[in-house]
C-alpha positions, 0 to 999 in steps of 0.5 A: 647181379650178373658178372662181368668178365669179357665182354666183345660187342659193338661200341656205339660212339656218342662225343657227347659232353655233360650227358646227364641223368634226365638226358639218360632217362627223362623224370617222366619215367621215374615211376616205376622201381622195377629194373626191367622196360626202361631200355625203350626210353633211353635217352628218349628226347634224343631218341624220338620224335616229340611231335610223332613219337617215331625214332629219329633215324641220325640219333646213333642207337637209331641206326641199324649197326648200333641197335645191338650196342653193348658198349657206349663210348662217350663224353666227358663228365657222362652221368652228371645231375640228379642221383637217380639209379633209374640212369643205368637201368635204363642203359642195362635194360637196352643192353649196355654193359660197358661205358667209355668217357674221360669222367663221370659224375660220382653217384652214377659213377657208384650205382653203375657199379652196383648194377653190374655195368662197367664205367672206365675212365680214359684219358682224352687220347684213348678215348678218341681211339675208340670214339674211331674204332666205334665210328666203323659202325657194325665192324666196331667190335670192341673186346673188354677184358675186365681181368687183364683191365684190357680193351681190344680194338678192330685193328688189334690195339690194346688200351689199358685202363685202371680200376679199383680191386674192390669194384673190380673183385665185385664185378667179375663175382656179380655182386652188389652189396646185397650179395656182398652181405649174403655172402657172409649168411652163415656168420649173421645167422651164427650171430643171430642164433647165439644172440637169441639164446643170450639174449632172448628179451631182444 
């Protein structure tokens, strides 16, 4: 997983409440397990035409200053319905590493995490701060500074925000619980070569 550290990109503002898991990525596309080629059907039903299949020019990741988004500032209760992990590929794929909202919904909440996007909560008012900051278009540029649990705005406002150490501690190393178990290989291979030859009918 890559780690999370600073990262300054284009926020891209999206008021939008109760954003759930089909709207992120619609069940038609739940096919695959791979990570990668989920990025073009992003929010795909608000994204496109479903006469023509042609982008639809008012949806904000359309417009040509948020094409290159790397932050996503949006609603309250972001993530919500079914459990489906394909959620954050999706947002990951299109390069969206970061998502601003008053709440998520828990499960997506978890797997944003695991898959190496930071989620924070906000209250309400700073939330509209950068929903403003992010309206600037190609000029939103927005630093988060995981380590100092900073967001930096244009004007140079500064919004701090709260996060667990634990996710905190996973993020900034890049690791998802597959690394968290890796990183003790060489206790579980002591363990398995003592187990062997103690108990060799196992």
């Amino acid at each position: 997983m890559e780690k999370f550290t600073v990262l300054t990109g284009v926020a891209a503002p999206m008021p939008i409440r109760n954003v759930d898991t089909d709207m992120i990525i619609p069940k038609q596309f739940l096919k695959t397990i791979k990570r990668t080629g989920l990025g073009k059907s992003l929010f795909y039903e608000m994204r496109y035409d479903p006469a023509t299949g042609e982008e639809l020019p008012d949806f904000v990741l359309n417009k040509p200053q948020y094409r290159n988004a790397t932050i996503l500032v949006t609603g309250d209760n972001f993530g919500c319905g079914s459990s489906r992990e394909h959620a954050p590929w999706a947002l990951l794929d299109f390069g969206i590493r970061c998502v601003i909202a008053t709440d998520f919904a828990d499960i997506f909440y978890n797997n944003c995490f695991q898959n190496g996007i930071l989620p924070i909560r906000l209250q309400q008012s700073d939330v509209d701060k950068l929903l403003d900051d992010a309206s600037r278009g190609a000029n939103a540029t927005i630093t988060i500074d995981l380590e100092a649990q900073e967001i930096r705005g244009p004007d140079g406002g500064v919004v701090r925000f709260d996060i667990d150490p634990f996710r905190k501690h996973c993020l900034l190393n890049g690791l998802d619980n597959i690394g968290l178990t890796l990183e003790k290989g060489k206790a579980i291979s002591s363990f398995e070569s003592s187990t062997a030859s103690e108990r060799p009918w196992l």
